[in-house]
C-alpha positions as CSV (number, residue, x, y, z in Angstrom):
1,X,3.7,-22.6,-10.4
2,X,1.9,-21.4,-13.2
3,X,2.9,-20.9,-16.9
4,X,1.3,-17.3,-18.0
5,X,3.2,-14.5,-18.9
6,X,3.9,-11.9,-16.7
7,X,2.4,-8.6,-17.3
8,X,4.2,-5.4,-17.6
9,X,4.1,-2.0,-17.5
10,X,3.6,0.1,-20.2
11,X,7.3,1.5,-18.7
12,X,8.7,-1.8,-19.1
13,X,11.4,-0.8,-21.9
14,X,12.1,2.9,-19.9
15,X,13.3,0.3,-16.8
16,X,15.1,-1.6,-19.3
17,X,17.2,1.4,-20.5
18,X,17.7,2.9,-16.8
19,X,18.9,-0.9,-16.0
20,X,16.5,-1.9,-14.0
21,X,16.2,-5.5,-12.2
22,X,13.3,-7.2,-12.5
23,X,11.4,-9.6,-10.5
24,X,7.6,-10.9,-10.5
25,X,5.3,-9.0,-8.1
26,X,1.7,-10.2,-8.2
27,X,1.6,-11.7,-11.6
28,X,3.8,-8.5,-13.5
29,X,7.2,-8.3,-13.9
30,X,7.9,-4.9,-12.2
31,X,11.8,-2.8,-11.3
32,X,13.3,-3.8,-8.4
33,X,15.7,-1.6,-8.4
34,X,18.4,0.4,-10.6
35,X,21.7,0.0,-11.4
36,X,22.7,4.0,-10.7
37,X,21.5,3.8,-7.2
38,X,20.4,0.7,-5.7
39,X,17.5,0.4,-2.8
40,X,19.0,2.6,0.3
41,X,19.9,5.2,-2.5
42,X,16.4,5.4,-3.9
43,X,15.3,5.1,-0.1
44,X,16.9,8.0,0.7
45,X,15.8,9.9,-2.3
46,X,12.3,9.8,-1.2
47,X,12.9,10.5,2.4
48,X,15.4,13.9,1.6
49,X,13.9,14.9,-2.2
50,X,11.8,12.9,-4.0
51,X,11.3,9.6,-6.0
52,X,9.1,8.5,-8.8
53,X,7.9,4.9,-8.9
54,X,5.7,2.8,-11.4
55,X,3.1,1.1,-9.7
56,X,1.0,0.0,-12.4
57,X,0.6,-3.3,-11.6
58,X,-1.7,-1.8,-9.0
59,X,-5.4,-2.9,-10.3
60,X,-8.2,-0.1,-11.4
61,X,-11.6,-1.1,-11.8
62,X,-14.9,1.1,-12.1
63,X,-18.2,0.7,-10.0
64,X,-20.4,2.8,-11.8
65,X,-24.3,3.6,-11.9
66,X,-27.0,4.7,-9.8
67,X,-26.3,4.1,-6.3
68,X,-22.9,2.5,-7.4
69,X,-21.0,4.8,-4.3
70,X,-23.8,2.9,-1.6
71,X,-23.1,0.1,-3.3
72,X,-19.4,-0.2,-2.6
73,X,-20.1,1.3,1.0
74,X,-22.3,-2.1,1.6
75,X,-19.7,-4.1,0.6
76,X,-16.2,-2.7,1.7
77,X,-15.2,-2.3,5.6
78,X,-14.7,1.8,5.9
79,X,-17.5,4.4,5.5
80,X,-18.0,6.5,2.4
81,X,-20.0,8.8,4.2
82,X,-17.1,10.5,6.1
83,X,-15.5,11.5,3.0
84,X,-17.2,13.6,0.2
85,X,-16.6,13.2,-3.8
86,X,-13.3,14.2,-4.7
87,X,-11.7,12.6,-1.4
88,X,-10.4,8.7,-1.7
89,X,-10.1,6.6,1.6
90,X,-8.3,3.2,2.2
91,X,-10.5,0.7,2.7
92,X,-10.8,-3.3,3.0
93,X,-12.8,-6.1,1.0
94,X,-13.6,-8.9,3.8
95,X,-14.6,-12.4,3.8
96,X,-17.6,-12.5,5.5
97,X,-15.5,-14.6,8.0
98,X,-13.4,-11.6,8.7
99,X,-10.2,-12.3,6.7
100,X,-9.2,-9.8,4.4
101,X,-9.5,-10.5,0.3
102,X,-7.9,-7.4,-0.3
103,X,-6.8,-3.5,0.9
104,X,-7.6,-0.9,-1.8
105,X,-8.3,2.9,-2.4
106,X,-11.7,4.2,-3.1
107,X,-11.6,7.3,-5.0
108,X,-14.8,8.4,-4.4
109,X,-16.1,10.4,-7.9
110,X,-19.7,11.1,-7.0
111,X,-23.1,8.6,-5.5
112,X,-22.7,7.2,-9.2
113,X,-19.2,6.7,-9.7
114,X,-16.2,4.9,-6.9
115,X,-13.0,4.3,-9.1
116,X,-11.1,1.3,-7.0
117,X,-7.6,0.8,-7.0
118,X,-6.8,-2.8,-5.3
119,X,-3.6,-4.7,-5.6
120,X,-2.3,-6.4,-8.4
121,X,-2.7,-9.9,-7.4
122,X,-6.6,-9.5,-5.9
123,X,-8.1,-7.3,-8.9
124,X,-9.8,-9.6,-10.3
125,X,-11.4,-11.3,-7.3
126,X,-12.6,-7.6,-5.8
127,X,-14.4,-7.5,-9.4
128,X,-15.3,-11.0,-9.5
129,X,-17.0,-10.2,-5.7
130,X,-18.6,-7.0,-6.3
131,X,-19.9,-8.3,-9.6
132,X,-21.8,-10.6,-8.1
133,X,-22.7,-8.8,-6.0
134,X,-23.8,-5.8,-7.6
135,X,-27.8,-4.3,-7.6
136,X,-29.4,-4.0,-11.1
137,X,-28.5,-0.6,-12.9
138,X,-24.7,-0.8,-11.0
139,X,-21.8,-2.2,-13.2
140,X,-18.5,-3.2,-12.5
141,X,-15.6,-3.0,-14.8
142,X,-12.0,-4.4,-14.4
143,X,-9.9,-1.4,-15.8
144,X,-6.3,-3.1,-15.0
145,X,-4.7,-2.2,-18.6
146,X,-6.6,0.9,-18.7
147,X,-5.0,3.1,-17.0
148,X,-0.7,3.5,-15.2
149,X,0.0,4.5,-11.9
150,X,2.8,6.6,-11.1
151,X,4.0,7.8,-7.3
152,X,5.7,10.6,-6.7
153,X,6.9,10.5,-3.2
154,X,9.2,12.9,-1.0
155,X,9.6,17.0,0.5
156,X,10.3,17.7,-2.7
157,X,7.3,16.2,-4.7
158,X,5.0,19.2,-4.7
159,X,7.7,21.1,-6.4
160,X,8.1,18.4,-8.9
161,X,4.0,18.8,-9.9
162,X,3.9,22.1,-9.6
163,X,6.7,22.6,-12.3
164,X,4.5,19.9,-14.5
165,X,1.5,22.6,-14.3
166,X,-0.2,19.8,-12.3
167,X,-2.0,20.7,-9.6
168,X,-0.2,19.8,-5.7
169,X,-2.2,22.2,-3.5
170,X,-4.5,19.8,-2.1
171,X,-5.8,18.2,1.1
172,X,-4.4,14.7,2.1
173,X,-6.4,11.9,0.3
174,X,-8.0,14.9,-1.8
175,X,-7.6,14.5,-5.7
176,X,-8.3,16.2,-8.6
177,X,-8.3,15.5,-12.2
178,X,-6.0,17.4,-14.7
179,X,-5.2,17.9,-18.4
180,X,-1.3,17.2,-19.0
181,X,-0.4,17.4,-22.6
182,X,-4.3,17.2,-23.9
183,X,-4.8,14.1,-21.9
184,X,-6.1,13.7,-18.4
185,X,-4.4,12.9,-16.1
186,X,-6.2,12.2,-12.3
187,X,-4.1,13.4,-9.0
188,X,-4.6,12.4,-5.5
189,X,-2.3,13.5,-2.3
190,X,-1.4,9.8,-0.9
191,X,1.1,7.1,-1.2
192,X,2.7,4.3,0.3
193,X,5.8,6.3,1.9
194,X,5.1,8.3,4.7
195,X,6.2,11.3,3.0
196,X,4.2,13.7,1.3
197,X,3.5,12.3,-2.0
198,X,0.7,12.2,-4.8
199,X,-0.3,9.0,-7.0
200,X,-0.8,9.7,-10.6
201,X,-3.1,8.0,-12.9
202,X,-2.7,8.7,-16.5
203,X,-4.1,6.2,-19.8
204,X,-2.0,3.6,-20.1
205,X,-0.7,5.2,-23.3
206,X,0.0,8.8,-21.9
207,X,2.7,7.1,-19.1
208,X,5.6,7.0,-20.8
209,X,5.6,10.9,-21.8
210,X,5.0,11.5,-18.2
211,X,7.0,9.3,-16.8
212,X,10.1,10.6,-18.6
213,X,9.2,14.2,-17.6
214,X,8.6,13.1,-13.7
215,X,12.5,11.9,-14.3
216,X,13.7,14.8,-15.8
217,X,12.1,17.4,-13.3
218,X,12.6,15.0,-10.0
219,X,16.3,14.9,-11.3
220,X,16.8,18.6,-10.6
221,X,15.1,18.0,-7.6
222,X,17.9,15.5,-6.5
223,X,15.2,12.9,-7.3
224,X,15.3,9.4,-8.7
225,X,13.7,7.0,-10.0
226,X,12.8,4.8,-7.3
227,X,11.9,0.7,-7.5
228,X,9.5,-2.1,-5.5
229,X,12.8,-2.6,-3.1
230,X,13.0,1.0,-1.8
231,X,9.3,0.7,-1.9
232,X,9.2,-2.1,0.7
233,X,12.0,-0.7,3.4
234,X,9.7,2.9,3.4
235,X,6.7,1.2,3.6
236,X,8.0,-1.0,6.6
237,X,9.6,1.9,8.4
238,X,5.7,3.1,8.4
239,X,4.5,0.1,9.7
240,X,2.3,0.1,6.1
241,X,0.6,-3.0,6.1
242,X,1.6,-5.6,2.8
243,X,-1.6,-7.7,2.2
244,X,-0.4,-11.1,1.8
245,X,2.1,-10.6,4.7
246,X,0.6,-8.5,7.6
247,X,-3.0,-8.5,6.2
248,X,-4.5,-12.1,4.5
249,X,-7.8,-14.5,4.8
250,X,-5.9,-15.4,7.9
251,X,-4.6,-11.8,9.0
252,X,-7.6,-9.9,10.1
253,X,-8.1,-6.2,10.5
254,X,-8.7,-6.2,14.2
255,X,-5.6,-8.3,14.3
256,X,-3.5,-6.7,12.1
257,X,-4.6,-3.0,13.6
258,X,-6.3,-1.6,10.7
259,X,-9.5,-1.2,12.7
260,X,-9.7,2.3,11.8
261,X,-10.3,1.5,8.6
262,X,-13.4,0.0,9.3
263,X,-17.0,2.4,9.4
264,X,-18.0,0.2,12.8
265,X,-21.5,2.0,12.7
266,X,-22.2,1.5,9.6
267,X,-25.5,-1.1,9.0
268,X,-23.7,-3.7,6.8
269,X,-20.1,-4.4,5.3
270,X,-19.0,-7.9,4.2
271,X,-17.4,-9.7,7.5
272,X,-19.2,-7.1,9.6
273,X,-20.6,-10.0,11.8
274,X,-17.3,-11.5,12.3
275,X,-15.4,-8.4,13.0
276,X,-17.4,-6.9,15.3
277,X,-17.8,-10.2,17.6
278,X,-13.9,-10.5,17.4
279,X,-13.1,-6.5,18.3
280,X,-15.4,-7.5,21.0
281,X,-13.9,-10.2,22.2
282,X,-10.4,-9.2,21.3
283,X,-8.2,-10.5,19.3
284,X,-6.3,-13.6,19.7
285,X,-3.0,-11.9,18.5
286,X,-2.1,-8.0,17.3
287,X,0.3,-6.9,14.7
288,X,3.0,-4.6,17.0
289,X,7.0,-3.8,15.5
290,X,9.9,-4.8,16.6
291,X,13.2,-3.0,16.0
292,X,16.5,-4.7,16.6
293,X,18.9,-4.3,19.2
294,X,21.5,-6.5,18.1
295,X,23.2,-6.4,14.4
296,X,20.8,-8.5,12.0
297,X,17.8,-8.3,9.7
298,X,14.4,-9.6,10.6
299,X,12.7,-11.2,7.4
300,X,9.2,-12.3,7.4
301,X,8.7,-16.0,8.7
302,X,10.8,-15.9,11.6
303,X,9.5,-17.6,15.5
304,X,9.4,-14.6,17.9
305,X,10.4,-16.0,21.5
306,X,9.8,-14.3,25.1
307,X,11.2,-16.6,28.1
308,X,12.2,-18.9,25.2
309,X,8.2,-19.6,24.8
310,X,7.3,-19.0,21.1
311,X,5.0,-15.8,22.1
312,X,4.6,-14.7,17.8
313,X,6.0,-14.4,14.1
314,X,7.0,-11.7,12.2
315,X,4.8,-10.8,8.7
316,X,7.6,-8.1,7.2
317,X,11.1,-7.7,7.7
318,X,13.7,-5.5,6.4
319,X,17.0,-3.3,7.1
320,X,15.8,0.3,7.4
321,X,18.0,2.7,5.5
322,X,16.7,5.7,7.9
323,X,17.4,4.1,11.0
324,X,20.2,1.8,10.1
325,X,18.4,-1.4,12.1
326,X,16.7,-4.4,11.5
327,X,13.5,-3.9,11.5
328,X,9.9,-6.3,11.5
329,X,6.0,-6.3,11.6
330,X,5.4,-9.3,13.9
331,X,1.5,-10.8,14.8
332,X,1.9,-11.3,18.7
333,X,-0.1,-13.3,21.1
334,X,-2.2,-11.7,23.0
335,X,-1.9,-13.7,25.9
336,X,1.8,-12.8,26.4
337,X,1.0,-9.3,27.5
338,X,3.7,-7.8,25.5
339,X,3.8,-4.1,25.0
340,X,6.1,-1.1,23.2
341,X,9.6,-1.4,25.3
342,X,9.6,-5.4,26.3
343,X,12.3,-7.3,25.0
344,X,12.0,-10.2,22.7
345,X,14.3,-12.4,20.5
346,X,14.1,-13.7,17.0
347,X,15.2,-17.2,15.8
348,X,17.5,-15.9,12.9
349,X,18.7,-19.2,11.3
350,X,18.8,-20.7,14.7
351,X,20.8,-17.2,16.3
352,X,19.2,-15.4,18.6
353,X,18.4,-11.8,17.9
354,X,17.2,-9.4,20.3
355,X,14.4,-6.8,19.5
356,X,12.3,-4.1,21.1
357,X,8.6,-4.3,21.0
358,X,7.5,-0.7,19.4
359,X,4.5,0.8,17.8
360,X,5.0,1.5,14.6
361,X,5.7,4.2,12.7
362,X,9.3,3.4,13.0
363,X,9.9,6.8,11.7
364,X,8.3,10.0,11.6
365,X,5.0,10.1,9.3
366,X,4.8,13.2,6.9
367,X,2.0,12.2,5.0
368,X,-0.3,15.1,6.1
C-alpha cells in the first residue's frame, strides 16, 4: 500500500463528464469504462467501427545523442537494425537473468534519437536502467507528463484520421509526425487490439482538443469512446501479452512466447546470456490459450489440471465479447506434453471447468 496520489490524464475531467469509472492502473487513475456503453459495447465498437482510448499513463522517455539508437539496441532484446528510422518495433528490457523489467515500443527517430514508450508502472526503472547505463554524449530523459497517448483502434479508424487531415496511409509499425491545429502531433500504425489502429502522441496540452475531435468524428463513424476494460478483453482475444501477468522477472520471453521479439544474432542485449542458454535448453513451461468449453470465466490465478495433476496456471483471463467464451492465457509445463486441441480443466472456486488448449490469437488478427 502506498499513500501517493494517483496520476491522471490530462483527459481526466472529459471521462468525468462522459461518466467514466475509474480505477488505479499502474500508479494513475485511468476509465474503466462508460456509463453509455459499458465494456462488450466498447469491445464491439473497435472490432465493427472504431474506438478511441486514453492511454496516457503509458510512459515516454527520450534516448537521445550520438549513438543513442546503438545504444538502446545494446540494451533492449529486439534488433534495431531490421527496422529503419521512421519504423517503431516492440521490444523487451531484460534482467540480465532473463526476466523481463518491462515490454515497450521503440520508435526509432534516427542513429541519434529512439523515443520509448514503456508502461506506466516500469518507466521509471527502464530510465533509471538505461541511465546508468548510458555511454558519455547519450542522455536519457523521462518524458511521462510530456506528452498523451491516444489509440484509435478499429475498420473504421483510417477514416476517422483521414477526416482529421492526419495522415493513415502508412505501413504497419510505420509513423509519421504531423501538424494538427499548429501543434505536432506524432502518428504510428499499431495498437494493442488486433485491428487496424494508429497510436497518437500529442503534448500533453494539445490532448484534450484532440481528444474531443477523435469523439466527435469516431461518433459518425459508429465509434466510441472506449476504456482499460474493453481494452483488456481485445487484448486477450489476441493473446497480447500484459507484463505483470503473462510477461514478469519471473515470466520470461522464451516462456511466455515472445521470442520473436528478441534480435538472437545480435552481439549483446541485457539477459542475452540467460536467454539464449534457456531457448536452448527449452523452457521449463510455455505460455499457450485455453478457451472454455463449459459456461464460465477463467480469471488470472487459477490451478490448470490434466489427469487431475496440476500441469499449469493461467496469467489472463476474461469473457470474450467476440466469441462469447471464457477465455485465458495460461504458462503450461512443458513436461505435460500438452498441445492446441487437448483438453484441460480449471479449478474455478473449487468447480471444475473444462478448456481447450489453443494457440492464440483467439480471433482473427487485422493489424496488418
Amino acid at each position: 500500500m502506498t499513500d501517493t496520489p494517483l496520476r491522471t490524464s490530462p483527459l481526466h475531467e472529459s471521462h468525468r463528464a462522459l461518466g467514466a469509472t475509474f480505477a488505479p492502473f499502474g500508479g494513475w487513475e485511468m476509465p474503466i469504462q462508460y456509463t453509455d456503453g459499458g465494456v462488450v459495447a466498447e469491445h464491439t465498437a473497435v472490432r465493427e467501427a472504431v474506438g478511441v482510448f486514453d492511454v496516457s499513463h503509458l510512459g515516454k522517455a527520450l534516448v537521445a545523442g550520438p549513438g543513442a539508437a546503438e545504444f538502446v539496441n545494446a540494451s533492449l532484446s529486439n534488433d534495431l537494425n531490421r527496422i529503419a528510422p521512421g519504423k517503431a518495433q516492440y521490444t523487451l528490457c531484460c534482467t540480465e537473468s532473463g526476466g523481463v523489467v518491462d515490454d515497450l515500443i521503440a520508435y526509432l527517430v534516427s542513429p541519434e534519437e529512439v523515443f520509448l514508450v514503456p508502461n506506466a508502472a516500469n518507466t521509471a526503472k527502464v530510465v533509471e536502467l538505461l541511465v546508468a547505463a548510458a555511454p558519455e554524449g547519450v542522455t536519457v530523459t523521462g518524458q511521462h507528463d510530456g506528452f498523451a497517448v491516444l489509440a484509435v483502434q478499429g475498420p473504421k479508424s483510417a477514416e476517422v484520421l483521414a477526416e482529421l487531415g492526419l495522415p493513415s496511409d502508412m505501413d504497419y509499425m510505420a509513423f509519421a509526425d504531423a501538424d494538427w491545429n499548429g501543434s505536432t502531433v506524432r502518428i504510428c500504425r499499431t495498437g494493442y487490439t488486433g485491428e487496424h489502429g494508429y497510436e497518437l502522441i500529442p503534448a500533453w496540452d494539445d490532448a484534450p482538443a484532440l481528444w474531443t475531435r477523435l469523439l466527435e468524428v469516431a461518433a459518425k463513424h459508429g465509434g466510441r469512446a472506449c476504456g482499460l476494460g474493453a481494452r483488456d478483453t481485445l487484448r486477450t482475444e489476441m493473446g497480447y501479452p500484459l507484463h505483470g501477468q503473462d510477461l514478469s522477472l519471473e515470466i520470461s520471453p522464451v516462456q511466455a512466447g515472445s521470442g520473436w521479439a528478441v534480435g538472437w544474432k545480435k552481439p549483446a542485449f541485457w539477459g542475452r546470456e540467460a536467454l539464449t542458454a534457456e531457448r536452448a535448453n527449452g523452457p521449463a513451461r510455455k505460455l499457450f490459450g485455453l478457451r472454455a468449453l463449459d459456461r464460465g470465466v477463467p480469471r488470472a490465478g487459477m490451478t490448470v489440471l490434466s489427469g487431475g495433476a496440476k500441469v499449469g496456471e493461467t496469467t489472463s483471463g476474461t469473457f470474450s465479447p467476440t466469441l462469447k467464451t471464457g477465455i485465458a492465457l495460461a504458462l503450461l509445463d512443458t513436461s505435460a506434453g500438452l498441445e492446441p486441441g487437448a483438453e484441460v480443466t480449471l479449478d474455478v472456486r473449487g468447480r471444475s471447468l473444462r478448456c481447450e488448449v489453443v494457440k492464440p490469437p483467439f480471433v482473427d488478427s487485422h493489424v496488418r
